[in-house]
BALOBA-1460 file (C-alpha; in Angstrom, 3 decimals):
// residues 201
<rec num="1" residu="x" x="0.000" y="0.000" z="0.000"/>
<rec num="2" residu="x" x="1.496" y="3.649" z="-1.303"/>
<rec num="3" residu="x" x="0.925" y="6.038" z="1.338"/>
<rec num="4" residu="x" x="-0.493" y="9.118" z="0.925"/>
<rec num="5" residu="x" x="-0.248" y="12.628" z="2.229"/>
<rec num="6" residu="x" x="-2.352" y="15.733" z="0.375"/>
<rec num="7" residu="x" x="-1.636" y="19.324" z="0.655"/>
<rec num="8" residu="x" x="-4.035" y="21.478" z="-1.371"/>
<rec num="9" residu="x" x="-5.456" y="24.747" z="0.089"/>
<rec num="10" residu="x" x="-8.639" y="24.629" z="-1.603"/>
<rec num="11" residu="x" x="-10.752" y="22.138" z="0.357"/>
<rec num="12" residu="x" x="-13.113" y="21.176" z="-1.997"/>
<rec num="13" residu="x" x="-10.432" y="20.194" z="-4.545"/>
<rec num="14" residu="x" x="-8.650" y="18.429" z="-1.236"/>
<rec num="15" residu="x" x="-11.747" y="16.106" z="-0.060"/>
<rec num="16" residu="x" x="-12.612" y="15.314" z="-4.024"/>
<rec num="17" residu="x" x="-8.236" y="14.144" z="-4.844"/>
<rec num="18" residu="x" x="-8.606" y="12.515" z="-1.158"/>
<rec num="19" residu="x" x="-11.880" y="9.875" z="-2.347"/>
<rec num="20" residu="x" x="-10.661" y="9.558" z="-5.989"/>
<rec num="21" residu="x" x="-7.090" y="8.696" z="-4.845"/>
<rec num="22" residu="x" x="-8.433" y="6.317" z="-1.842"/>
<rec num="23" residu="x" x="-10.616" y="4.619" z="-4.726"/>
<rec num="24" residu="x" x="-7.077" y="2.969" z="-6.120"/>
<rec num="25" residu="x" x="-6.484" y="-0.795" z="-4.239"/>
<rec num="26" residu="x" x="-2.826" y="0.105" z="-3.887"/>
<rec num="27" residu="x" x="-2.998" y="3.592" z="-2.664"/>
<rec num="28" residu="x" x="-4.158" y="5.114" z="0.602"/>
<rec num="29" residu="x" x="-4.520" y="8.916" z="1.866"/>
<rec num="30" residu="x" x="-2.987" y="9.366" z="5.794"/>
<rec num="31" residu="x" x="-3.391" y="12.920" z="6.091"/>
<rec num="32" residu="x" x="-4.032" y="16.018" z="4.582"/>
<rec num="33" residu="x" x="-3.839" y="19.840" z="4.838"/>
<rec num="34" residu="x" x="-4.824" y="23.373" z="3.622"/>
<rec num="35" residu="x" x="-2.103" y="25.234" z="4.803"/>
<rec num="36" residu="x" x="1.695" y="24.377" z="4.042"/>
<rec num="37" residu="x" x="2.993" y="24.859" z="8.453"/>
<rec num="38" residu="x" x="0.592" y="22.008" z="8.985"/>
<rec num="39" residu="x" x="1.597" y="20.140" z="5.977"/>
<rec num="40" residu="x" x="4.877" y="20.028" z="6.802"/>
<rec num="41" residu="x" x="4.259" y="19.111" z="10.767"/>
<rec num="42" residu="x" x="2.158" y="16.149" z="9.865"/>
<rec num="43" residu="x" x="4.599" y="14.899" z="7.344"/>
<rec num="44" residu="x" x="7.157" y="14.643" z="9.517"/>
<rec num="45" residu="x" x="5.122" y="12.697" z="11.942"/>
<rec num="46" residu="x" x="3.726" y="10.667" z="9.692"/>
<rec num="47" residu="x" x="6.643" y="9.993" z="7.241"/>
<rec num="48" residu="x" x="4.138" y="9.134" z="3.909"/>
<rec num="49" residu="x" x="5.507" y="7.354" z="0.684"/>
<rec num="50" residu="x" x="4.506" y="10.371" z="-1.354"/>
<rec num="51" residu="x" x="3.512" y="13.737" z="-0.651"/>
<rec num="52" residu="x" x="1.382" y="15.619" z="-2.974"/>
<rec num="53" residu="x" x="2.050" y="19.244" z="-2.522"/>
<rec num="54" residu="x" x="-0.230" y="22.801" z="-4.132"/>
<rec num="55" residu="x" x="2.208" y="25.558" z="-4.548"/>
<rec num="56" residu="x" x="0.487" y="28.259" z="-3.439"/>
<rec num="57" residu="x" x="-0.558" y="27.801" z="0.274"/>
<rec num="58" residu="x" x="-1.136" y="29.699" z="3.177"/>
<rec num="59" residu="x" x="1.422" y="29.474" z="5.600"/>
<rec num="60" residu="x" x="4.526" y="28.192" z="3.750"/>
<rec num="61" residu="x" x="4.010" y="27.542" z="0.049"/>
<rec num="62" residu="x" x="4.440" y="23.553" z="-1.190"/>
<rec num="63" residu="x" x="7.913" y="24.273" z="-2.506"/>
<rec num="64" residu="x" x="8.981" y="25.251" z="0.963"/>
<rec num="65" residu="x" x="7.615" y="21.934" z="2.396"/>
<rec num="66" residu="x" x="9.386" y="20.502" z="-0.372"/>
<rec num="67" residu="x" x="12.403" y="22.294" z="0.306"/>
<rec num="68" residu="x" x="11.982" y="20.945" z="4.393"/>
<rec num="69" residu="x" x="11.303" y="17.563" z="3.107"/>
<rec num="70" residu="x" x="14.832" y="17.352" z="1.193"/>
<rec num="71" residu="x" x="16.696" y="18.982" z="3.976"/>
<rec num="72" residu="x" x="15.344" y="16.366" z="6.329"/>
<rec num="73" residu="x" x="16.395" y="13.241" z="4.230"/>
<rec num="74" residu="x" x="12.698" y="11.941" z="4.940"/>
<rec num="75" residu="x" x="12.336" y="8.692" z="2.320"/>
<rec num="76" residu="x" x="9.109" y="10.791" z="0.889"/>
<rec num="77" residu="x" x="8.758" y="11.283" z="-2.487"/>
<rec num="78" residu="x" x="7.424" y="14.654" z="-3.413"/>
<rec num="79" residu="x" x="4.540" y="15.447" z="-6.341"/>
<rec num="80" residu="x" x="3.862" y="19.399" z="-6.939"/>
<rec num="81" residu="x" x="0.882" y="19.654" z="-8.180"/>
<rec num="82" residu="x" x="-0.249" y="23.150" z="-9.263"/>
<rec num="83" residu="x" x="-1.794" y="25.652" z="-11.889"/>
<rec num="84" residu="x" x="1.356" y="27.402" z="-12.339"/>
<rec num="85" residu="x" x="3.797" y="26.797" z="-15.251"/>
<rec num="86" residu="x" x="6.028" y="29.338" z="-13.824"/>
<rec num="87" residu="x" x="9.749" y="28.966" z="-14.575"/>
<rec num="88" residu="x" x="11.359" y="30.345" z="-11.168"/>
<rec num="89" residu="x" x="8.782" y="27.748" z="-9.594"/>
<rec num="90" residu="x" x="9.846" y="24.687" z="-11.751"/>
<rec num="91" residu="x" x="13.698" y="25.458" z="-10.994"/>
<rec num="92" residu="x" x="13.041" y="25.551" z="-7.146"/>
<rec num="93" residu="x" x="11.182" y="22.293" z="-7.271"/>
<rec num="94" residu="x" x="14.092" y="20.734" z="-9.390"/>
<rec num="95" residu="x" x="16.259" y="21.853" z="-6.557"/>
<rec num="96" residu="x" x="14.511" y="20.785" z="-4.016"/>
<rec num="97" residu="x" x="14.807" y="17.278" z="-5.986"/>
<rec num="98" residu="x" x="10.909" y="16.864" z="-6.003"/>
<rec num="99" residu="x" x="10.056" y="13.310" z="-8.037"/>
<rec num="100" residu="x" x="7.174" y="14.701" z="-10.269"/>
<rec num="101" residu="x" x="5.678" y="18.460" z="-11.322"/>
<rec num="102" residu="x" x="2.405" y="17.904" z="-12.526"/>
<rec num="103" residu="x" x="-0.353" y="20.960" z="-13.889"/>
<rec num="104" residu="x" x="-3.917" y="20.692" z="-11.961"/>
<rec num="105" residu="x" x="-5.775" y="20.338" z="-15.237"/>
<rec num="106" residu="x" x="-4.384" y="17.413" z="-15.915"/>
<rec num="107" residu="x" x="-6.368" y="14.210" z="-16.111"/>
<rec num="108" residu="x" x="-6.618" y="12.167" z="-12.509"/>
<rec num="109" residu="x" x="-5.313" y="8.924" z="-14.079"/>
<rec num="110" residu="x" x="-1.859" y="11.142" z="-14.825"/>
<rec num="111" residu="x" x="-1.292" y="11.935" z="-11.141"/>
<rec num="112" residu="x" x="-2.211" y="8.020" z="-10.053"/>
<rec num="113" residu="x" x="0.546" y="6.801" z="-12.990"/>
<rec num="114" residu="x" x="3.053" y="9.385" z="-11.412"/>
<rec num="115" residu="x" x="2.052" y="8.251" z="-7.798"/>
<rec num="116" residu="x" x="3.433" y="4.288" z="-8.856"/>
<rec num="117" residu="x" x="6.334" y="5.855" z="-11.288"/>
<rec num="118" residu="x" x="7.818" y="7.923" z="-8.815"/>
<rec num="119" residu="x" x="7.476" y="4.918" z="-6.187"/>
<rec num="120" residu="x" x="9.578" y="3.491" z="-8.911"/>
<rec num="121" residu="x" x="12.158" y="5.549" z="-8.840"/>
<rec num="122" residu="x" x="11.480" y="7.513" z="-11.586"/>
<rec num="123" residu="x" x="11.183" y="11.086" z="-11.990"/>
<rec num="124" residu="x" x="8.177" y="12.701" z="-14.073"/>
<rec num="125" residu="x" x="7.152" y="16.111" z="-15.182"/>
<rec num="126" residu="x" x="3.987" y="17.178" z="-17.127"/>
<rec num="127" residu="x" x="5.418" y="17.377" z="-20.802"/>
<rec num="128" residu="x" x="3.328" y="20.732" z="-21.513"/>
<rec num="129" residu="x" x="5.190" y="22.148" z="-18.590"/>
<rec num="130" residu="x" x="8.326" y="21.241" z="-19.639"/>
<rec num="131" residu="x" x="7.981" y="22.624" z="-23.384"/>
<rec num="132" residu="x" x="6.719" y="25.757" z="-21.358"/>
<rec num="133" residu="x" x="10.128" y="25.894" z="-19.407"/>
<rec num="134" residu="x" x="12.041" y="25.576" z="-22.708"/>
<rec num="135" residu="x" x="10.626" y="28.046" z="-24.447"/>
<rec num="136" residu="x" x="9.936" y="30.958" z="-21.498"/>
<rec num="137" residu="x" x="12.597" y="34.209" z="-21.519"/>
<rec num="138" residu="x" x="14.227" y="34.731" z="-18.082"/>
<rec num="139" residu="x" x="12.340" y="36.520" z="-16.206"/>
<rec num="140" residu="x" x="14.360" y="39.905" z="-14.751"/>
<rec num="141" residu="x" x="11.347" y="40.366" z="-12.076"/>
<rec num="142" residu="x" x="12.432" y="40.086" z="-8.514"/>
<rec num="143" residu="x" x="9.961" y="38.240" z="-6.281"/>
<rec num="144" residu="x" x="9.036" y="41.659" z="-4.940"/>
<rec num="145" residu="x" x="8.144" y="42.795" z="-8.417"/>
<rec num="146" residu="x" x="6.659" y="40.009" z="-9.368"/>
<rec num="147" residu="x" x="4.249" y="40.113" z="-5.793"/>
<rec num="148" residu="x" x="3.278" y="43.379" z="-7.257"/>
<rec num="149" residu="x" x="3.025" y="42.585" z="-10.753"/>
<rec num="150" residu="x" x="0.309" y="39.931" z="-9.395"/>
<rec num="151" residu="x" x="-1.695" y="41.991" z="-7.533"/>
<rec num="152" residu="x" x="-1.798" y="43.927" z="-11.138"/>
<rec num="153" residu="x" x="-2.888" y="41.309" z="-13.068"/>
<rec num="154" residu="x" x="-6.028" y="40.907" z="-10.535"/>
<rec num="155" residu="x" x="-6.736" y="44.616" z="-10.770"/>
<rec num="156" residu="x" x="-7.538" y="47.674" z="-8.684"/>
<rec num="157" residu="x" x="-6.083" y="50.998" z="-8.403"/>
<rec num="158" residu="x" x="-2.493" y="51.807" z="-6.976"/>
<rec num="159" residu="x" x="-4.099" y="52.812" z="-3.443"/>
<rec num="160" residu="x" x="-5.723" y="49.498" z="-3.457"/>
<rec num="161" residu="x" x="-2.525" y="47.729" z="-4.535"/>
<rec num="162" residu="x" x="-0.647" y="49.144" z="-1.740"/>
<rec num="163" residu="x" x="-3.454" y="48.003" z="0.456"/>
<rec num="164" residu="x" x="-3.580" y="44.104" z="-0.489"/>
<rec num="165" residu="x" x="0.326" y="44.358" z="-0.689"/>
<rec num="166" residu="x" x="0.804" y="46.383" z="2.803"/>
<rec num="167" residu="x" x="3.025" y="48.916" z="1.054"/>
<rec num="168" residu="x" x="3.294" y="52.927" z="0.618"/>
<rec num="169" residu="x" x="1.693" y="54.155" z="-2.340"/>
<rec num="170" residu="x" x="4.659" y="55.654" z="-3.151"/>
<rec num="171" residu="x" x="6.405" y="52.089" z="-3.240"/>
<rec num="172" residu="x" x="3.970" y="50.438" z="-5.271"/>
<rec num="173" residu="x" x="4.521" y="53.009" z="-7.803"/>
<rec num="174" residu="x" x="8.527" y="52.482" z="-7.448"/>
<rec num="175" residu="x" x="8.027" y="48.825" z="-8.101"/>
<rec num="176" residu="x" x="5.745" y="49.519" z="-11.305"/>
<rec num="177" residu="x" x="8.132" y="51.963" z="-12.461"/>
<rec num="178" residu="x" x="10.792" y="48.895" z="-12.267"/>
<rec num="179" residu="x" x="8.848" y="46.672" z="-13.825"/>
<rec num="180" residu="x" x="7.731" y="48.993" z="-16.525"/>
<rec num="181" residu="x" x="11.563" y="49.581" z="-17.182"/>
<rec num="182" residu="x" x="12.878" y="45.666" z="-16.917"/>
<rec num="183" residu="x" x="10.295" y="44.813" z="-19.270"/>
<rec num="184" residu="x" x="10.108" y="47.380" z="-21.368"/>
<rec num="185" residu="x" x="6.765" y="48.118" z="-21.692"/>
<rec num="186" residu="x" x="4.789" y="51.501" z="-20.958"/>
<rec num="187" residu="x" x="1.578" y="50.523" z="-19.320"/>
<rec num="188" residu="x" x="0.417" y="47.782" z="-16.481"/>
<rec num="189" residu="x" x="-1.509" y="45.817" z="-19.228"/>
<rec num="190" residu="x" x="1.484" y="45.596" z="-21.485"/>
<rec num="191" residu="x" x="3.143" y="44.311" z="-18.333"/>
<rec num="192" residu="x" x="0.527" y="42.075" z="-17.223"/>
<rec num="193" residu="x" x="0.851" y="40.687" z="-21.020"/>
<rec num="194" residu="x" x="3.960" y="40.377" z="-21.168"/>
<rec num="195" residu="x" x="4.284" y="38.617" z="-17.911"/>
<rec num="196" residu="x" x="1.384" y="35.740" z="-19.082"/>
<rec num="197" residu="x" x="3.046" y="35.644" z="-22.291"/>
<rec num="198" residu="x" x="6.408" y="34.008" z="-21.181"/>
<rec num="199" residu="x" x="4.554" y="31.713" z="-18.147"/>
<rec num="200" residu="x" x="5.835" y="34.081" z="-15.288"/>
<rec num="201" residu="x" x="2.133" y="34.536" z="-14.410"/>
């Protein structure tokens, strides 16, 4: 029996992957969390076969757990599974020696065949991503920039910006003014483009 641990901060998404996954004769769920601080606690507790790990969680992000995990030497093979095809977040998980990068959208039956590869020994990443990795420009952003260049994409006005990023107006319109300038674009929307564009956002 492959054991399982899920981290995935939507719940909904969590409870469905948690059924579908305990539905398989050879694999079983152990634990799961919404937040990446708990994640990581009950990991090392429990010490699963494979954990599968969201990026973007509250807390500490699924790369950081991932990061913990390889620091630890814990025999747990790590999954990220996310929506982001982001370059900076592929190289960290490569570092942090994860076993497979796979994209949310993709098919259930794809995350149970990397479950039973990577318990093979084998490493797998979601081909699309990989092309996507190829192909993306470096991206000049720092992760400040690109925390603000986020909040762009999602909209609002620089007040509100500086609200959701707990920043000075003042700063907010330093970063854009950065960004504007790496890039080489005039406007947020060429930004925000631009950004999509090469798989930063």
């Amino acid at each position: 029996m492959i054991k399982l641990y899920l981290a995935e901060d939507q719940s909904m998404l969590n409870g469905a992957l948690t059924q579908i996954l305990n539905l398989e004769d050879d694999l079983e769920v152990v634990g799961s969390a919404t937040d990446g601080k708990s994640a990581w606690e009950e990991i090392a507790k429990l010490k699963p076969d494979v954990a599968i790990l969201d990026i973007e969680m509250p807390e500490e992000t699924g790369l950081d757990v991932a990061d913990k995990i390889n620091e630890s030497v814990l025999q747990t093979r790590v999954i990220i599974l996310t929506t982001f095809a982001q370059k900076a977040y592929f190289e960290h998980a490569i570092k942090a020696q994860v076993s497979g990068y796979l994209l949310k959208d993709s098919p259930t039956d794809d995350l149970v065949s990397t479950i039973r590869q990577v318990m093979e020994g084998k490493t797998v990443f979601d081909p699309e991503l990989v092309v996507n990795m190829v192909n993306a420009t470096d991206n000049p952003l720092t992760d400040q920039e690109m925390n603000v260049l986020r909040a762009v994409s999602e909209g609002g006005k620089t007040q509100e910006l500086a609200q959701k990023l707990f920043l000075s107006e003042g700063t907010v319109r330093n970063y854009l003014s950065s960004i504007f300038s790496k890039l080489g674009v005039h406007n947020r929307l060429e930004a925000v483009n631009l950004a999509k564009k090469n798989k930063w956002l």
